[in-house]
Steps between C-alpha positions, in 0.01 A plus 500: 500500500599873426605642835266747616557856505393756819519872525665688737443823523553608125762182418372146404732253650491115489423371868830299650293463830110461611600817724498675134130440455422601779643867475368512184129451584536717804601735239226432298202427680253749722657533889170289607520200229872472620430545805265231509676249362846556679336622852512223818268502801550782781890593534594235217752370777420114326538659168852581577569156700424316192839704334698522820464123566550352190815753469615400834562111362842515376602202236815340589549403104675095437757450268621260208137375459392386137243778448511455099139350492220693734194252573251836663197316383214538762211212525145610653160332465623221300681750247870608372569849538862602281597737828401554859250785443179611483252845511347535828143652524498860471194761447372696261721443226347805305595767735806492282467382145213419274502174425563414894482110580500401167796646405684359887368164446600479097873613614471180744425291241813648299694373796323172612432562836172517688268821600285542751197711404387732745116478550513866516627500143398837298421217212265180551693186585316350175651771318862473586463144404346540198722759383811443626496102438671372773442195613674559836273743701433499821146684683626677821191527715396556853214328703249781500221576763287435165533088478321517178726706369744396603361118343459694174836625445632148545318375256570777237833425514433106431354570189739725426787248495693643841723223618509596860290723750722713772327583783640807704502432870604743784262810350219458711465873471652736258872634647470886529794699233548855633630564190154435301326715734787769514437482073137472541572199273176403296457270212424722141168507320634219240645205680325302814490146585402396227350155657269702749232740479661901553316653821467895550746465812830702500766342790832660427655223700438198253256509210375208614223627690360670158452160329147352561527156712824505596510496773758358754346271803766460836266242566691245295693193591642168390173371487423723217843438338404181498143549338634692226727215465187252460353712261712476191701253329791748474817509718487735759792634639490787848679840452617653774645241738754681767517270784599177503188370709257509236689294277291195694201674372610499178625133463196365709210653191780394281571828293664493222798731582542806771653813373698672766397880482425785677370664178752724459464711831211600424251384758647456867798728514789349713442132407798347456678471165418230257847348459592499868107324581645261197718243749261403731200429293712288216608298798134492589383394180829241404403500107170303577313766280718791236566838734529841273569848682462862392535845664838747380684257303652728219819320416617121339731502855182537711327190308784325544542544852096394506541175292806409760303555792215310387245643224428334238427801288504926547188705416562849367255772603564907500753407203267361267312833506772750467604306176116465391518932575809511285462304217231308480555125423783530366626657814380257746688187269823708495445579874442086558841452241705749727394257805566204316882588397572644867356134645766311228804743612413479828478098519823468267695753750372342803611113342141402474405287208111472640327539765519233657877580539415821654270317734738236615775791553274696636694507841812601375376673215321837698543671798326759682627829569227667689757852554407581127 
């Protein structure tokens, strides 16, 4: 693919770095849409641990290893992925280009890694299906106070050919953003969620509360994890697994897969970091079911340092939509190539042929530096 272009000011450059996409759509988009998408809950303190942390594991790199031939393949739900990566579910997708999920979830195609689908896409799930024509979404949804809803969106996304349904856990209630309100953030006449229903309600803290029927329910529980689970045929995996005791819960409905997340900062501020919660909850789970993480990984170092630790795959979030701002699909592939060729430096430098060599030297292989 042609590498993207970004501009910078009044100069187009070629992005070396996801960092690059980033200043360029704060460049380019209004203070509130950026604002939006880059913001974190209350003092963004967990915003910033997701950086600090994963900067504060220092690789200790191994020598004279035969790194000629990479194996970074990634298998989930009974398929081969070429690398460890995937599109974690992100908003509104319109607030910053036109053609919004469809053009995210063609660029995954392009690189052969999953998506997850928002359910508060700003185009219909069927939609980005149909359009796009990849055969590797996944619906993002919560369990709603509405049950029937909540029913319905399930099975929309069967017939739409979604291989997998992620259900977000540890949002009972929306997390408050001061930056939102300090914006007076609301969504723009021409996108919405575009699976719901657009109320007359303005909350400047999360559109959410504009969008007819969605609405969040604290009263939820495993129990209801496990009735979505008995409602459709599709895997189900829980997003948003930070503590190593609910990995029980998990196993004992037999999910498909827990994605360690704490959505980016964006809902409790001061939760721990993603990478340092990472540990504790692979030993938890001991490979009986595939473990993915997101939240502030920016770099083909920081995915590494994820795989050795225990993922079996890295979901990018805020990046996806600075390169979606920038470029359009074309940006987001080029942003997903830049990844890619950091990941096969980084593994040939550290004397990892796959990852299961950076697992087994895992020990020896990183070490934390918590001064940084």
């Amino acid at each position: 693919m042609k590498q993207s272009e970004v501009t910078i000011g009044d100069v187009s450059v070629k992005p070396v770095a996801l960092e690059d996409y980033r200043i360029a759509a704060r460049a380019s988009l209004p203070t509130d849409v950026f604002g939006y998408i880059d913001s974190g809950a209350a003092d963004e303190i967990t915003c910033h641990s997701n950086r600090r942390d994963l900067d504060a594991l220092s690789l200790y790199p191994l020598c004279l290893r035969d790194v000629s031939t990479l194996n970074l393949s990634m298998q989930l739900l009974g398929r081969s992925f070429p690398v460890p990566l995937g599109f974690s579910p992100t908003a509104f997708h319109r607030l910053v280009h036109p053609e919004g999920e469809v053009a995210t979830a063609r660029a995954a195609k392009t690189a052969g890694i999953p998506m997850i689908v928002s359910a508060m896409s700003s185009i219909s799930l069927e939609e980005v299906a149909a359009k796009s024509a990849n055969d590797n979404l996944w619906m993002q949804t919560y369990i709603f106070r509405d049950r029937e809803l909540t029913r319905h969106l399930i099975e929309r996304a069967e017939r739409a050919g979604y291989k997998a349904i992620v259900l977000t856990v540890g949002c009972p209630v929306p997390g408050r953003r001061d930056r939102n309100l300090r914006n007076r953030f609301r969504l723009p006449a021409e996108v919405t969620a575009a699976n719901f229903e657009r109320g007359g309600d303005v909350d400047f803290n999360n559109p959410i509360h504009s969008i007819i029927g969605a609405e969040l329910d604290p009263s939820v529980t495993w129990r209801d994890a496990a009735w979505l689970q008995g409602i459709t045929s599709l895997p189900l995996i829980a997003k948003g697994v930070m503590n190593a005791r609910d990995v029980a819960h998990a196993l004992e409905i037999q999910l498909a897969g827990i994605m360690v997340s704490n959505h980016g900062g964006r809902q409790l501020d001061t939760t721990a970091s993603t990478i340092r919660a990472l540990p504790e909850i692979a030993r938890a789970v001991a490979g009986r079911i595939p473990l993915l993480i997101d939240s502030g990984f920016r770099r083909g170092t920081d995915v590494l340092k994820a795989l050795a630790l225990g993922a079996d795959g890295v979901f990018l979030g805020r990046p996806v939509m600075w390169a979606l701002a920038c470029d359009g699909e074309r940006g987001v592939a080029a942003a997903v190539d830049l990844v890619v060729e950091e990941l096969r430096v980084a593994m040939q430098l550290a004397g990892c042929a796959g990852i299961a060599d950076a697992r087994r030297e895992a020990h020896d292989l990183l070490v934390r530096d918590d001064r940084r």
